[in-house]
BAFI-3210 file (N, C-alpha, C; in Angstrom, 3 decimals, decimal comma, padded with zeros to 6 digits):
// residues 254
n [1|2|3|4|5|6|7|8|9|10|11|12|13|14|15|16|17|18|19|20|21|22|23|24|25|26|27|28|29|30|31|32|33|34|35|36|37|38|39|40|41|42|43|44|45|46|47|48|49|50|51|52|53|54|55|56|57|58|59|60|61|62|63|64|65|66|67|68|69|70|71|72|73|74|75|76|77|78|79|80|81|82|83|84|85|86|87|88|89|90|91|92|93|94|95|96|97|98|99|100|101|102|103|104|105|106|107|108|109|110|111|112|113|114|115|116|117|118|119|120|121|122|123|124|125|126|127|128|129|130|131|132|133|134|135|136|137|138|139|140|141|142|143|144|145|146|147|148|149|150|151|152|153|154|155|156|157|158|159|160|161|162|163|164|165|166|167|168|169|170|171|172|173|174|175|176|177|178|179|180|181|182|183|184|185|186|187|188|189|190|191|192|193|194|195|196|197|198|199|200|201|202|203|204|205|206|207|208|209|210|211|212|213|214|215|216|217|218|219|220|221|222|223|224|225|226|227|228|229|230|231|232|233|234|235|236|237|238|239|240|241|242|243|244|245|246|247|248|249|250|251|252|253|254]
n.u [-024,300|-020,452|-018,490|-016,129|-012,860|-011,540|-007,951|-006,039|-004,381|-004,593|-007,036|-009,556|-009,658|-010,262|-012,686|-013,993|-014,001|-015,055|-018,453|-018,757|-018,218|-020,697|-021,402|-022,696|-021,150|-020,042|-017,587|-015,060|-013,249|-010,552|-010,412|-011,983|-011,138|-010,191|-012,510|-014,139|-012,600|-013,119|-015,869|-017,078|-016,348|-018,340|-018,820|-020,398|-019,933|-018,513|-016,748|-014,515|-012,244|-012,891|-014,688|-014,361|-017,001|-018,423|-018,133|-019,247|-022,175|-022,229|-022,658|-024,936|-027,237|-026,283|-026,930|-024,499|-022,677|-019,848|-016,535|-013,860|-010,838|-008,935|-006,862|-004,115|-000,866|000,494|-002,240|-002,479|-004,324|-006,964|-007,013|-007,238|-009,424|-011,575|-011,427|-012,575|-014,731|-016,119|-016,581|-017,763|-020,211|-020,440|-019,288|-017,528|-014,195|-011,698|-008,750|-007,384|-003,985|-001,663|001,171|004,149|007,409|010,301|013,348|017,126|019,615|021,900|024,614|024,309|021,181|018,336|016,343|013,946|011,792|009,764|008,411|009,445|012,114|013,191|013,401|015,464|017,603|018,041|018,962|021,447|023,075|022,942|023,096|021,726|018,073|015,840|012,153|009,690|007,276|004,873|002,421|001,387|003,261|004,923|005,118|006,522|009,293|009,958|010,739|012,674|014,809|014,920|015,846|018,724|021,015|022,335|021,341|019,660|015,787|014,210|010,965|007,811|004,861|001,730|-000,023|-002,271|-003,888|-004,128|-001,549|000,404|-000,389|000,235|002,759|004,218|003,100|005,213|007,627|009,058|010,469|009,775|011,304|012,293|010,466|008,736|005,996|003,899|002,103|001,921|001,705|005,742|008,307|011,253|013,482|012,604|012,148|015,515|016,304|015,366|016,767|019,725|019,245|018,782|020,286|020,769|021,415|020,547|017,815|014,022|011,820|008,399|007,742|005,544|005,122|004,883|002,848|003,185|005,058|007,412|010,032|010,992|011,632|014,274|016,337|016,985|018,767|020,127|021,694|023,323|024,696|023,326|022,123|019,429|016,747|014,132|010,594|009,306|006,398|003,762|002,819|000,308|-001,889|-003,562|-006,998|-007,976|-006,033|-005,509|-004,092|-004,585|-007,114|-008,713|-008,181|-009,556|-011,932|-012,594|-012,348|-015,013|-016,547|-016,323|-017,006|-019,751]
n.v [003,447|002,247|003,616|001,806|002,026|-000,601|-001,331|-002,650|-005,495|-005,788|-004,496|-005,838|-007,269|-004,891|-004,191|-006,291|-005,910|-003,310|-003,423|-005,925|-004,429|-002,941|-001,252|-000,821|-001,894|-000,457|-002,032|-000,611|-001,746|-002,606|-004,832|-008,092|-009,964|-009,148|-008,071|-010,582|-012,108|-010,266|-010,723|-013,027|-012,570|-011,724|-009,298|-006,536|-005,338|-003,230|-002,847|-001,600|001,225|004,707|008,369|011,000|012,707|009,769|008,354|010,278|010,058|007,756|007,442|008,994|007,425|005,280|005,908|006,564|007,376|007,720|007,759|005,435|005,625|003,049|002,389|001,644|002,630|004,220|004,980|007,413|008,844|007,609|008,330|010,688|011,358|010,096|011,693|014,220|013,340|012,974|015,815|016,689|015,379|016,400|014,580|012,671|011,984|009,423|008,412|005,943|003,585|001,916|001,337|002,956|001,867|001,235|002,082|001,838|003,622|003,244|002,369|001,622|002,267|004,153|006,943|008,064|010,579|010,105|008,077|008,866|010,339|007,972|006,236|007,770|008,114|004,836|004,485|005,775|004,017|001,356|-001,523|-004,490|-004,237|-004,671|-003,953|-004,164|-002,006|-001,853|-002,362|000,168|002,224|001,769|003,030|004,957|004,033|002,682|004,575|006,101|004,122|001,858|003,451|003,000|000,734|-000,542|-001,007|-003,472|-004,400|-005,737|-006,267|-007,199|-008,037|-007,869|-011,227|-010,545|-010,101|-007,548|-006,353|-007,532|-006,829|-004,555|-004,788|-005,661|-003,621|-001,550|-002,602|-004,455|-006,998|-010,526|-012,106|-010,724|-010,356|-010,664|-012,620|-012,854|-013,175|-011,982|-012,842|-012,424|-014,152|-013,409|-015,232|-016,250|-013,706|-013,312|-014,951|-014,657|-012,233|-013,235|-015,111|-013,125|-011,558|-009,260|-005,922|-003,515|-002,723|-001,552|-000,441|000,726|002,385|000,259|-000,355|-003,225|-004,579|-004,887|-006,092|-005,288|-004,788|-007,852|-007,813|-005,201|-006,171|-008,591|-007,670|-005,557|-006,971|-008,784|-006,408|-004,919|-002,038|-000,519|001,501|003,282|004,231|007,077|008,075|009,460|012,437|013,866|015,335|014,415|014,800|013,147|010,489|007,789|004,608|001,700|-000,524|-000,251|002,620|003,536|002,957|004,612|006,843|006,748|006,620|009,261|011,228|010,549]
n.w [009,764|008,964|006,465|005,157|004,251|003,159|002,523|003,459|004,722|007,617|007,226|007,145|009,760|011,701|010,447|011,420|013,617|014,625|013,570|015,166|017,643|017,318|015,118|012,065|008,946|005,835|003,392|001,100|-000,890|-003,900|-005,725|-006,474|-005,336|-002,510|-001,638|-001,093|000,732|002,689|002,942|003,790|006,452|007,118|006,317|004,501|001,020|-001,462|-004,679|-006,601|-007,958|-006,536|-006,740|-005,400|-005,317|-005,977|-003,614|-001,719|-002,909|-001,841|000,796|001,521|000,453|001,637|004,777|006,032|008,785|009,278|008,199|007,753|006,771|006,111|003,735|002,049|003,654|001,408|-000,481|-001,616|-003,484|-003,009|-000,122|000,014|-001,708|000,086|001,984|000,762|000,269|002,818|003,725|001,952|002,390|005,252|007,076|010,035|009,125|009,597|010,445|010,126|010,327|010,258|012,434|011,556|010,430|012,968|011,399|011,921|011,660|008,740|006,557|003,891|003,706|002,647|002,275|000,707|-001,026|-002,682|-004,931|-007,614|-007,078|-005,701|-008,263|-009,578|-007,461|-007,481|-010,161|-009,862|-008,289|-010,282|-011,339|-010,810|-010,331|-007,331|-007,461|-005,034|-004,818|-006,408|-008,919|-009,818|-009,938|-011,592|-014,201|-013,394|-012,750|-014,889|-017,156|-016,176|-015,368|-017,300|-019,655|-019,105|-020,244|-018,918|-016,691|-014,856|-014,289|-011,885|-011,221|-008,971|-008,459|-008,362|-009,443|-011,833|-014,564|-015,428|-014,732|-016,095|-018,523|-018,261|-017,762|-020,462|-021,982|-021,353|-021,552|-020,194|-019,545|-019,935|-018,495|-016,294|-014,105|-011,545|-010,315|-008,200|-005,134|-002,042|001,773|002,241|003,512|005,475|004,763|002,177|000,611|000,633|-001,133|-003,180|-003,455|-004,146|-006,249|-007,972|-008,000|-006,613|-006,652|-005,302|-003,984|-003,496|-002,151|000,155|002,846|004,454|007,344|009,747|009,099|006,569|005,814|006,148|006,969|006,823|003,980|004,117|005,976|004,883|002,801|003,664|004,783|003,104|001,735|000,718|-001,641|-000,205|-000,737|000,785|000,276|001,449|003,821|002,522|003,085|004,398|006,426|008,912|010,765|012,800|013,542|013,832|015,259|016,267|016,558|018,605|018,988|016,895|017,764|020,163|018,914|017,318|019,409|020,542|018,705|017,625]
ca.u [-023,392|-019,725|-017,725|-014,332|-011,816|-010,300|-007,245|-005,135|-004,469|-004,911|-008,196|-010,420|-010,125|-010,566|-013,846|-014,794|-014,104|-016,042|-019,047|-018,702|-018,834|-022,652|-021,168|-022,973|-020,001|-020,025|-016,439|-014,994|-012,348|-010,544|-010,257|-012,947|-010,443|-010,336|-014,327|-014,551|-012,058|-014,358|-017,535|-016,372|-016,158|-019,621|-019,284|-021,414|-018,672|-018,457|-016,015|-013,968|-011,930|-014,337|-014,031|-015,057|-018,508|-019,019|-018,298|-020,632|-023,508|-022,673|-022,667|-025,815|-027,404|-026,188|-026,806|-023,382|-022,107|-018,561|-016,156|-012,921|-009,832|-007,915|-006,540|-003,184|000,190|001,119|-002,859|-002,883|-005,652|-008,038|-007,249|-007,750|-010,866|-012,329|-011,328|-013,408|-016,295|-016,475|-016,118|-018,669|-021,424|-020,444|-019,548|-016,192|-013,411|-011,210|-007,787|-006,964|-003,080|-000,323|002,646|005,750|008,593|011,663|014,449|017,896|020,814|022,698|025,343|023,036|019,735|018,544|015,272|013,434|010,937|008,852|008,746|010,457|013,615|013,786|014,232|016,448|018,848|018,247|020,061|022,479|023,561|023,046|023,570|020,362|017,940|014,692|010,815|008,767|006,390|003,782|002,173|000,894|004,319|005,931|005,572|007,830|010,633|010,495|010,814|014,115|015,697|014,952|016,980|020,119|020,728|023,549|020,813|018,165|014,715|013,240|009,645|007,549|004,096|000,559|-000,304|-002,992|-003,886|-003,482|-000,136|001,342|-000,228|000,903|004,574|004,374|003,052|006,541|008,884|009,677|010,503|008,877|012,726|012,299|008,860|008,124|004,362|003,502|001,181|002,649|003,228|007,030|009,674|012,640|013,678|012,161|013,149|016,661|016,567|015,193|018,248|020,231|018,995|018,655|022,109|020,433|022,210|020,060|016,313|012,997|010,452|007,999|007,595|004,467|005,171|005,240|001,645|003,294|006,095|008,765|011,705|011,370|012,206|014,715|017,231|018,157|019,072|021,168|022,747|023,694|024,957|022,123|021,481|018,244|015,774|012,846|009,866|008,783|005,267|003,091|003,010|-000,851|-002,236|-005,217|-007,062|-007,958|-004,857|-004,889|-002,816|-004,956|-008,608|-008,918|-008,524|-010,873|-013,253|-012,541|-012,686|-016,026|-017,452|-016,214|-017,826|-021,079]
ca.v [002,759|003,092|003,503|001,439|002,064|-001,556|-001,558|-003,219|-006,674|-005,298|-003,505|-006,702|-007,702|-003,712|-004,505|-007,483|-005,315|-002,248|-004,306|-006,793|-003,433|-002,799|-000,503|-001,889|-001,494|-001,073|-002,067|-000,505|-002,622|-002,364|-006,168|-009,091|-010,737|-008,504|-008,486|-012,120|-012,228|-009,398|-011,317|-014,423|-012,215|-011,138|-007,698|-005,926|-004,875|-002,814|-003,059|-000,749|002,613|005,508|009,346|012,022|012,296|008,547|008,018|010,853|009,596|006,375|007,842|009,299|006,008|004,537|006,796|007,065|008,854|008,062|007,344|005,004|005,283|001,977|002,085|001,553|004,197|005,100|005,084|008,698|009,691|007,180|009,010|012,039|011,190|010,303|013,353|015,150|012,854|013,322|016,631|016,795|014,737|016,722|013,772|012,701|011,475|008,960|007,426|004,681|003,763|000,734|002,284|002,629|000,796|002,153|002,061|002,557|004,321|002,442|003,298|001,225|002,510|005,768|007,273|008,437|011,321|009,876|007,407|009,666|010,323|006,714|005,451|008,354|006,949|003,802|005,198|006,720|002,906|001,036|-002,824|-005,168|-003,011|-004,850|-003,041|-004,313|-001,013|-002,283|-001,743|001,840|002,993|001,224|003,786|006,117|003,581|002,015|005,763|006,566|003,003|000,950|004,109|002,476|-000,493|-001,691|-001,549|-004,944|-004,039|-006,365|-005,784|-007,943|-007,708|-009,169|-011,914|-010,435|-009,674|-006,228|-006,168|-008,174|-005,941|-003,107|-004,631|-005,660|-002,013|-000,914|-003,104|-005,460|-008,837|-011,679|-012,702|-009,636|-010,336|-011,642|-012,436|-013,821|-012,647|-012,502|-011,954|-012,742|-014,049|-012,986|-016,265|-016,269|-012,416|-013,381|-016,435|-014,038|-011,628|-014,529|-015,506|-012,408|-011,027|-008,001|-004,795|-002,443|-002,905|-000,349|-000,798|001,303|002,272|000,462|-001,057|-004,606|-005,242|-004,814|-007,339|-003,843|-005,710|-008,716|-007,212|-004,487|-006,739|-009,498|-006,511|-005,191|-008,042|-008,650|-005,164|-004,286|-000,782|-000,018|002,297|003,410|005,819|007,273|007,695|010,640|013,723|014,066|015,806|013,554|015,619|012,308|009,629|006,261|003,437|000,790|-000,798|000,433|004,224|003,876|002,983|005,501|008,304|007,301|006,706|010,512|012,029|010,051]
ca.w [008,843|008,849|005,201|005,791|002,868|002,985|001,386|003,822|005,144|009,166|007,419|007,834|011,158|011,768|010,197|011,805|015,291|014,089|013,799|016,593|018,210|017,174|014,258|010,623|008,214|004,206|003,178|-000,012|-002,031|-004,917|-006,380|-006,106|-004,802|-001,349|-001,661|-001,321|001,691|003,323|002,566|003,924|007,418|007,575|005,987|003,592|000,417|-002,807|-005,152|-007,314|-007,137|-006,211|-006,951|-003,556|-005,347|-005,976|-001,927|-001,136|-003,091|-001,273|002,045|001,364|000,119|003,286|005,823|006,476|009,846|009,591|007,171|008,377|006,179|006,316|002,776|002,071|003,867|-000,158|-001,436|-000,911|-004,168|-002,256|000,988|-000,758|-001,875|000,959|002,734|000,196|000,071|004,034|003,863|000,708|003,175|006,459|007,821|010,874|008,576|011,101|009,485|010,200|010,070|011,053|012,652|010,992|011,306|013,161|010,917|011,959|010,254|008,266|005,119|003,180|003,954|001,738|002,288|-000,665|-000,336|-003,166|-006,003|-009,068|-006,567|-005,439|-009,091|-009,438|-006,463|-008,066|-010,901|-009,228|-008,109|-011,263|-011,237|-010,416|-008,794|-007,020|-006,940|-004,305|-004,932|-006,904|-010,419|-010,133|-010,075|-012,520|-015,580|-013,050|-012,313|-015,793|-017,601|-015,378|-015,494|-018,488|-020,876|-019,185|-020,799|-017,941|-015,628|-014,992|-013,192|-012,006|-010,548|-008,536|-008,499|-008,213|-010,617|-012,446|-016,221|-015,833|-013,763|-016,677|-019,670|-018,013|-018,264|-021,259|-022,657|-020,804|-022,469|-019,361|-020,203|-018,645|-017,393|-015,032|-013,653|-010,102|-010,302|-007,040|-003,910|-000,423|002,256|002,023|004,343|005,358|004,278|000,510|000,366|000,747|-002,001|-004,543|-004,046|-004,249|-007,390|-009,620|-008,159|-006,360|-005,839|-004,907|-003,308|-003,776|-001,338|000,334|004,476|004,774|008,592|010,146|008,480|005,125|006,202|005,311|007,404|006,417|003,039|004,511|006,482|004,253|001,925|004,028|005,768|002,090|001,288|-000,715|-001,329|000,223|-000,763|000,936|-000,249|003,234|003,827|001,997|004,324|004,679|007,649|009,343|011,753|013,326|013,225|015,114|015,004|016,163|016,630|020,095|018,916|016,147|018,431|020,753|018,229|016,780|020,630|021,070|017,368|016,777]
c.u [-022,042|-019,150|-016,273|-013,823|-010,727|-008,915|-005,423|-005,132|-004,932|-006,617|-009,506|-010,917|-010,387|-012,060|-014,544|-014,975|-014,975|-017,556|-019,133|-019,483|-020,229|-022,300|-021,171|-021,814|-019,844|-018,501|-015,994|-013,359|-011,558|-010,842|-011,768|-012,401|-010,145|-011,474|-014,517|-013,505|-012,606|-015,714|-017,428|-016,612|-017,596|-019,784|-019,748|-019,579|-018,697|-017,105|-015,475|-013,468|-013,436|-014,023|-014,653|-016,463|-019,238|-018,985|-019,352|-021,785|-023,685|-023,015|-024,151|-027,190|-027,717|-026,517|-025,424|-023,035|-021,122|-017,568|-014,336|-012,159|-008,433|-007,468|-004,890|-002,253|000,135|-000,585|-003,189|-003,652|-006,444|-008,121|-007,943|-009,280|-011,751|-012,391|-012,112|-014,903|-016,815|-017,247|-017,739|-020,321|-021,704|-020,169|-017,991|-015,578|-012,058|-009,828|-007,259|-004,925|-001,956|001,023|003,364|006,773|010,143|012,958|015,960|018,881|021,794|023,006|024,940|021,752|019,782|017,131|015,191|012,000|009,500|009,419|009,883|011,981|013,943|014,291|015,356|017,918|018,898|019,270|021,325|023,842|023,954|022,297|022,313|019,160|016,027|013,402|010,048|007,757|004,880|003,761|001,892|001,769|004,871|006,200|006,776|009,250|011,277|011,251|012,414|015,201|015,740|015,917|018,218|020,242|021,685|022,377|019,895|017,296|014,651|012,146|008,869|006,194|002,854|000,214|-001,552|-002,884|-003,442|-002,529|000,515|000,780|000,318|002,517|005,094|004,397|004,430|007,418|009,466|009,310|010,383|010,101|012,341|011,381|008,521|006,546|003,732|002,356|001,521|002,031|004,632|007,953|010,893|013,615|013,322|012,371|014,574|017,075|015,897|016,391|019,383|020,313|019,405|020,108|021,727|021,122|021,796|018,635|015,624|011,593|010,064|007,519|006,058|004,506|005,174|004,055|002,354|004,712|007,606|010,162|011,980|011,948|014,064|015,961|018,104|019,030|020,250|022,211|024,152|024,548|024,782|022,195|020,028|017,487|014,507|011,948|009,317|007,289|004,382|002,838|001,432|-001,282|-003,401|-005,486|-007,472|-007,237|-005,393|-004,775|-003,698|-006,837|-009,271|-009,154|-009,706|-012,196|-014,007|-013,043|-014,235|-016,638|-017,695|-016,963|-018,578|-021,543]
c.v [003,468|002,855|002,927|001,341|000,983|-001,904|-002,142|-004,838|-006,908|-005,095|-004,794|-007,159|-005,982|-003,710|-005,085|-006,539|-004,163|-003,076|-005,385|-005,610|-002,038|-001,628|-000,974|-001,328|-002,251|-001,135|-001,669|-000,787|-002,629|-003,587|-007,024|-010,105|-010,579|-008,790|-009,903|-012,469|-011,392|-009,978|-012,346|-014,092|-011,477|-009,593|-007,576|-005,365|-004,267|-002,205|-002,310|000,570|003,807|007,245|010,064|012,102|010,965|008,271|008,675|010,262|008,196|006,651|008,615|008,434|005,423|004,443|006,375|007,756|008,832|007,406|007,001|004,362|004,271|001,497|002,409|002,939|004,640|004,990|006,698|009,219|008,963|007,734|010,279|012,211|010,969|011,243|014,181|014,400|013,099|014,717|017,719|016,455|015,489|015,369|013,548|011,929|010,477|007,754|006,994|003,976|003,076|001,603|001,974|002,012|001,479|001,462|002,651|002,856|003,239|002,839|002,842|001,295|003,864|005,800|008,178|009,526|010,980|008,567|007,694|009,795|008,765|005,881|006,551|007,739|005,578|003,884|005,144|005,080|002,239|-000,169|-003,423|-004,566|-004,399|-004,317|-003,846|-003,031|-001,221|-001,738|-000,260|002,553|002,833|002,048|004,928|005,321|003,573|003,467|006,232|005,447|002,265|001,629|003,664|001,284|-001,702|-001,697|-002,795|-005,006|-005,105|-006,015|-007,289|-007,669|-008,859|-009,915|-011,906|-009,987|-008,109|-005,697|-005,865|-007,571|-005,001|-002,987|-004,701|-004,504|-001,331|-000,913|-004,161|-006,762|-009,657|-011,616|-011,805|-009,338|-011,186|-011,612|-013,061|-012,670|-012,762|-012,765|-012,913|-012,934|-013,360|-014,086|-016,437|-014,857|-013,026|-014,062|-015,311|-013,073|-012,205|-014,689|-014,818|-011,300|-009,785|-007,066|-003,776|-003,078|-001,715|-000,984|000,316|001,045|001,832|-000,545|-002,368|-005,047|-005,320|-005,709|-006,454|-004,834|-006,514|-008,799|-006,380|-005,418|-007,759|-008,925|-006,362|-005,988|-008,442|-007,692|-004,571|-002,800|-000,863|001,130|002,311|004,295|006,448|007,812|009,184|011,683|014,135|014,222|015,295|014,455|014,570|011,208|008,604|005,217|001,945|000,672|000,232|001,976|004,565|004,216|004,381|006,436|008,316|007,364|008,511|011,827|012,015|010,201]
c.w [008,802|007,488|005,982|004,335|003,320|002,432|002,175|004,277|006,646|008,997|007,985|009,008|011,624|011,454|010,873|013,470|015,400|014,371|014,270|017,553|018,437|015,830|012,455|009,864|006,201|004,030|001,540|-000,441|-003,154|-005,785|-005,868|-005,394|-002,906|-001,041|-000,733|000,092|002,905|003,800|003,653|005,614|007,820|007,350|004,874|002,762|-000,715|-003,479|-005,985|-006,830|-007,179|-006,314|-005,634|-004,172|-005,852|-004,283|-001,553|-001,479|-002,738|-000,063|001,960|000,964|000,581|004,408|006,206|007,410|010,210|008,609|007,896|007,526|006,614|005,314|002,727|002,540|002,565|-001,040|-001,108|-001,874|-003,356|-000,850|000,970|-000,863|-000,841|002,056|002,557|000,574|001,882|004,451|003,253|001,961|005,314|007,780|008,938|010,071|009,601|009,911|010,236|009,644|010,569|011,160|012,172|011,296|011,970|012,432|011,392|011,262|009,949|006,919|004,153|002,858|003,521|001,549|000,964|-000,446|-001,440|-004,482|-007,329|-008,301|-006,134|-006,773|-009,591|-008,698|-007,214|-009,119|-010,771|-008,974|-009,449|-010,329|-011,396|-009,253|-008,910|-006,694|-006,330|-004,070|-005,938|-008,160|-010,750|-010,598|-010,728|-013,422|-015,085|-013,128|-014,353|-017,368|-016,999|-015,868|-016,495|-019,398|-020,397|-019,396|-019,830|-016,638|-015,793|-014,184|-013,214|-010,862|-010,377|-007,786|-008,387|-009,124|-010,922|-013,976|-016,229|-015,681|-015,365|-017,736|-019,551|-018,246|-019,667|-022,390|-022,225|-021,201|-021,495|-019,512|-019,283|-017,842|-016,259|-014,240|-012,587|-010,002|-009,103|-005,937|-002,908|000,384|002,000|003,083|004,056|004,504|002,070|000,080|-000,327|-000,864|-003,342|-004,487|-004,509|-005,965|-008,317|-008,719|-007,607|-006,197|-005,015|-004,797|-003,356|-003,143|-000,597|002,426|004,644|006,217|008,602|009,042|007,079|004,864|005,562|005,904|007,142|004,539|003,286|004,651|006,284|003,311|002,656|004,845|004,496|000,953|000,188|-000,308|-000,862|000,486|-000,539|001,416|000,958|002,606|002,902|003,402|004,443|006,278|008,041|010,965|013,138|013,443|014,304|014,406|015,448|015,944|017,672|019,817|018,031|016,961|019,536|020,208|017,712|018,015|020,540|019,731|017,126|018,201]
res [x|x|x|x|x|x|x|x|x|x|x|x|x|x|x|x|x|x|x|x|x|x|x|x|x|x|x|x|x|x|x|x|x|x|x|x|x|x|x|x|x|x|x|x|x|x|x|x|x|x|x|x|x|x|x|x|x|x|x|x|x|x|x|x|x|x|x|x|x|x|x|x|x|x|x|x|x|x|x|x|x|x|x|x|x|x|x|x|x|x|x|x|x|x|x|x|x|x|x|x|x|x|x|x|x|x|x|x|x|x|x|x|x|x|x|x|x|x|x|x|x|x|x|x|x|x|x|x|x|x|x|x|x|x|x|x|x|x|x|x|x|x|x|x|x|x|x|x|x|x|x|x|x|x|x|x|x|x|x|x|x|x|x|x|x|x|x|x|x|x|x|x|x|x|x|x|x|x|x|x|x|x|x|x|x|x|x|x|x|x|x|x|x|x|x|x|x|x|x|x|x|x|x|x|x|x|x|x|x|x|x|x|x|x|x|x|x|x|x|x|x|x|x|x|x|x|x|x|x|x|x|x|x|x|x|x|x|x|x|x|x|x|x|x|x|x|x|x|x|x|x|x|x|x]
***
């Protein structure tokens, strides 16, 4: 059995190829909503976040003999965790990982080495600033940016109950609330800067799979500021970029 930490949109068919390739595969999820798009594909799935000794005592459970991190570039406690829980079970830890996108220089484009300095820079700009970073992060942006009252977040997030208590506990007013599910054109990008008068953009390097350019480029065609959080600096003693290496690496471990 292999553990796959789903937590991407690539991670499924990663799944479905894993097992094609005679490799039974438990998939772990955060939403029921992922689950149920998993299921649907003929994989086995369990649902919720997980701490390094909830994985182990799954991997143990399971028989477990390899554990294949395909959870989001920026979920780095769930990477974490399964680092340990590997680690915890003696077992080959194998991450999993969509290449980055090459960005080039431009007097608009401003790398961010983490969340707290990107709404910082945000700051620094003012005007209408856009978060394509998701809910987790919000108590950092909204803590920096909301005390200026000339600035106007707006955040743009998944349309669930908890997204939208979480804004509301913040102080962000519906007006400023993109509740939708992507992915996103370049095309419907554009028409929301458009709209809410963007000045500045806050998005995160998560590669083509995470549709980063098609974000990125109407920004700057526009002469948006553009900020974006580069990837967490975690050292994987096993890295690959596609299906093909996965496979490779567990042929060469198990």
């Amino acid at each position: 059995m292999l553990f796959l930490l789903a937590g991407t949109s690539d991670a499924r068919a990663l799944g479905v190829q894993l097992q094609n390739a005679g490799y039974p595969v438990l998939a772990s999820v955060v939403t029921e909503s992922a689950a149920s798009s998993l299921r649907k594909e003929g994989l086995s799935v369990t649902v919720g976040r997980k701490s390094a000794n909830e994985m182990a005592r799954l991997f143990s459970e399971n028989g477990t003999r390899a554990v294949v991190d395909a959870s989001h570039p920026f979920a780095e406690e769930a990477s974490r965790n399964a680092m340990e829980a590997a680690m915890i079970a003696g077992i080959p830890y194998i991450r999993y990982e969509r290449p980055s996108s090459e960005l080039s220089e431009h007097p608009n484009l401003h790398l961010a080495r983490d969340y707290r300095n990107a709404a910082e820079l945000a700051a620094s700009f003012g005007g209408t600033i856009f978060l394509t970073t998701g809910s987790k992060t919000l108590p950092i942006f909204a803590e920096v940016l909301l005390k200026d009252p000339t600035i106007r977040m707006i955040c743009r997030i998944l349309p669930t109950e908890e997204n939208m208590r979480t804004c509301t506990a913040l102080g962000i007013p519906q007006r400023n609330i993109v509740a939708m599910q992507g992915p996103y054109t370049s095309t419907l990008n554009a028409a929301f800067y458009e709209h809410f008068g963007v000045t500045t953009l806050v998005t995160k390097e998560s590669g083509s799979e995470g549709s980063v350019m098609e974000k990125i480029q109407p920004a700057l065609d526009r002469g948006i500021h553009t900020i974006v959080i580069c990837r967490p600096g975690i050292q994987y003693e096993h890295l690959c970029h596609s299906a093909g290496e996965v496979l490779e690496t567990l042929d060469r471990l198990l």
